[in-house]
C-alpha positions in Angstrom: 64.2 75.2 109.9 62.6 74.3 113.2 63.3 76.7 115.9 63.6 76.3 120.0 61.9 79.9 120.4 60.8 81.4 117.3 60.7 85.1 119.0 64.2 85.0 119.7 64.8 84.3 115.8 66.7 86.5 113.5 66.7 86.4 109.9 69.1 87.0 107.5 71.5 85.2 105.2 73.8 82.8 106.2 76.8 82.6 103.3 80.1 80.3 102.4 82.7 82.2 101.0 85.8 81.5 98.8 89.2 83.4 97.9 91.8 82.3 95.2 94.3 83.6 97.4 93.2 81.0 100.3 92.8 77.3 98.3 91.6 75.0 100.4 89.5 77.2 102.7 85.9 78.6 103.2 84.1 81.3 105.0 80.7 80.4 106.7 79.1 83.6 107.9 75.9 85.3 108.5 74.8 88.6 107.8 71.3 90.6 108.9 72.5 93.1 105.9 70.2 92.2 102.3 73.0 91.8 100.1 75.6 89.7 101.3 78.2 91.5 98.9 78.4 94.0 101.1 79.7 91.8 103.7 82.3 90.4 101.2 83.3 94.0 100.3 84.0 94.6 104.0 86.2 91.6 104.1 87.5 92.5 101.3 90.5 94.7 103.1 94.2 95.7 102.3 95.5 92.6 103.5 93.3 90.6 101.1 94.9 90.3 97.9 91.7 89.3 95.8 88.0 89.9 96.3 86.2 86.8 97.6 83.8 84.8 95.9 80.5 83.7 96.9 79.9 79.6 97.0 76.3 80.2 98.4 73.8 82.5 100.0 70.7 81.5 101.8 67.9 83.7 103.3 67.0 82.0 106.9 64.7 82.7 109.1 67.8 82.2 112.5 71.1 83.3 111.3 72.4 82.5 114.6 71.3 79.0 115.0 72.2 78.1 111.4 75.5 79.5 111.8 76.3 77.8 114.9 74.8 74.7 113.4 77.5 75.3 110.6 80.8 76.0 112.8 79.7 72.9 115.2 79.2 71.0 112.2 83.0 71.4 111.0 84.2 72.0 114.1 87.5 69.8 113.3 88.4 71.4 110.2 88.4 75.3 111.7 91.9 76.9 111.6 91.5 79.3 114.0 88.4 79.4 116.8 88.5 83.3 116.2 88.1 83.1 112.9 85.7 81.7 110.4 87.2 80.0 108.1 87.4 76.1 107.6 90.0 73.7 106.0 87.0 71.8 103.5 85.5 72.1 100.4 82.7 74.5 99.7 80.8 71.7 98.5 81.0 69.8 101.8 78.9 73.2 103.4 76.4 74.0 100.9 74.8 70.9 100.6 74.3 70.8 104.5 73.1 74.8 104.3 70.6 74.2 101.2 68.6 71.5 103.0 68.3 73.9 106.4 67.8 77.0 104.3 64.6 78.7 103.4 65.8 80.6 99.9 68.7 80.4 97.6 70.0 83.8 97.0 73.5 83.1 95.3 72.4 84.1 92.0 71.5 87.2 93.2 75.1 87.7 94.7 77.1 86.7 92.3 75.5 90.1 90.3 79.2 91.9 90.3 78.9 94.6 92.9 79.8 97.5 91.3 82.5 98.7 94.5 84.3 96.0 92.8 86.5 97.3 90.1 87.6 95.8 86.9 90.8 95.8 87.8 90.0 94.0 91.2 88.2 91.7 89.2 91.0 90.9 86.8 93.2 90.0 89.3 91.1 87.3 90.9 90.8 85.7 87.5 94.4 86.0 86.9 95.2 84.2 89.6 92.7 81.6 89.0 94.1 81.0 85.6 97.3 80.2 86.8 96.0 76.9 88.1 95.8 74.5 85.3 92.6 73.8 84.0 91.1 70.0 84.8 92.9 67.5 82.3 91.5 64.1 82.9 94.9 62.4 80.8 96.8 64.0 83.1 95.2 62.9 85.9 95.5 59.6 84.6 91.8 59.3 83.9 91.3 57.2 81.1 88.9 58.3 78.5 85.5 56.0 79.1 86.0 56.0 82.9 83.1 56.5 84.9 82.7 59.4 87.4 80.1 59.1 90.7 78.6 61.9 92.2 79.4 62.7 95.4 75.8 63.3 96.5 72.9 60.7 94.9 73.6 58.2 92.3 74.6 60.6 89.0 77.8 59.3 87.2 79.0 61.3 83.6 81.7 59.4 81.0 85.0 60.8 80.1 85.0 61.0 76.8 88.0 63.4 76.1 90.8 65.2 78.2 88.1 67.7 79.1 84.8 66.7 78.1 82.1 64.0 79.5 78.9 62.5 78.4 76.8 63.4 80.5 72.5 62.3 80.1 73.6 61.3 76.6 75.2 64.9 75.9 79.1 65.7 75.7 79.9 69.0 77.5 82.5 70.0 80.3 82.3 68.8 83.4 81.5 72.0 84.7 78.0 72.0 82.5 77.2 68.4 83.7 77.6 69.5 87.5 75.8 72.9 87.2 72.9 70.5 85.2 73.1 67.9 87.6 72.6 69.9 90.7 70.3 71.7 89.2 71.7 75.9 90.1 71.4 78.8 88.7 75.3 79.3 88.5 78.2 77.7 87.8 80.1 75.3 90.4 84.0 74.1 90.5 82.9 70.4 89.6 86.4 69.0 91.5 84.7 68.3 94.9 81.4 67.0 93.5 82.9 64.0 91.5 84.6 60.5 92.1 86.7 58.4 90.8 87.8 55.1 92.3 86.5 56.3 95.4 88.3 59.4 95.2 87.0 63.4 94.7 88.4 64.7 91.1 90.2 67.6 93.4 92.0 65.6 95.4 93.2 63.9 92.3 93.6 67.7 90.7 95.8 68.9 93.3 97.9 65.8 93.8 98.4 66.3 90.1 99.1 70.0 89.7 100.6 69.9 93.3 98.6 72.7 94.2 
């Protein structure tokens, strides 16, 4: 990314958290620190009831600017100007962060860190399961709809409750995003999907009430 004064430049990693105790809400950060799991392990306090979850990591060469570039960015949606968190989807800050990024790091990250224990663990993915999982019937998506994507011009079919067709291959909708983006690692596919002009997680939680 192009810098003012490249001596005054710090690098280090700029990351987007998540929590399943906080739907709704992100973390943009920065650490100078390698691994970025170390930062979530310090946020990761007594008043946090699950560990937090990495959305993305990327290695850049000013922390500082690309922060600030972040916060200013979504500016509106911050709760709290003395905190870091933001009322958006993840989604809505990692495209922005992997086109002023140098190196995507997140698969790296996602590596459990072994301060987490198994029991922490088993408690995030307890809660997450407690959400229901993505029913397109129930969202009143009928099966042969077409879904957009949120960012170029990729669409998949619904071609069950749960499955789409997607480069003439039925998977979830999870698959089709993580091929469709092209990561390493898995994505929620809610905010990166449309129908009738509408993200599938605005549909989700108008239909779970979430």
């Amino acid at each position: 990314m192009p810098q003012d004064n490249k001596l005054d430049a710090q690098p280090g990693t700029v990351y987007v958290l998540t929590n399943e105790a906080m739907p709704g809400l992100v973390k943009i950060g920065k650490t100078k620190k390698g691994d970025p799991q170390v930062r979530m392990d310090e946020l990761y306090t007594t008043g946090v009831p699950v560990p937090f979850e990495c959305a993305m990591a990327m290695l850049v060469d000013d922390l500082n600017l690309v922060e600030q570039a972040l916060h200013t960015a979504f500016g509106p949606q911050r709760i709290n100007p003395k905190r870091e968190f933001f009322e958006i989807e993840p989604e809505q800050v990692t495209v922005l962060l992997s086109v002023i990024g140098d190196q995507d790091v997140t698969p790296a990250v996602k590596v459990t860190n072994e301060t987490v224990s198994a029991v922490e663990l088993s408690a995030s993915e307890s809660l997450r399961k407690r959400r229901p999982n993505l029913n397109f019937v129930e969202m009143n998506i009928p099966v042969g709809a077409v879904l957009h994507a949120t960012q170029g011009d990729g669409e998949v079919t619904v071609k069950t409750a749960r499955r789409v067709a997607f480069q003439d291959h039925e998977m979830s909708l999870t698959e089709a995003t993580q091929r469709y983006l092209e990561r390493d690692y898995a994505v929620a596919p809610g905010p990166y999907w449309l129908y009738q002009g509408r993200r599938l997680s605005e549909i989700y939680d108008e239909t779970y009430r979430v």
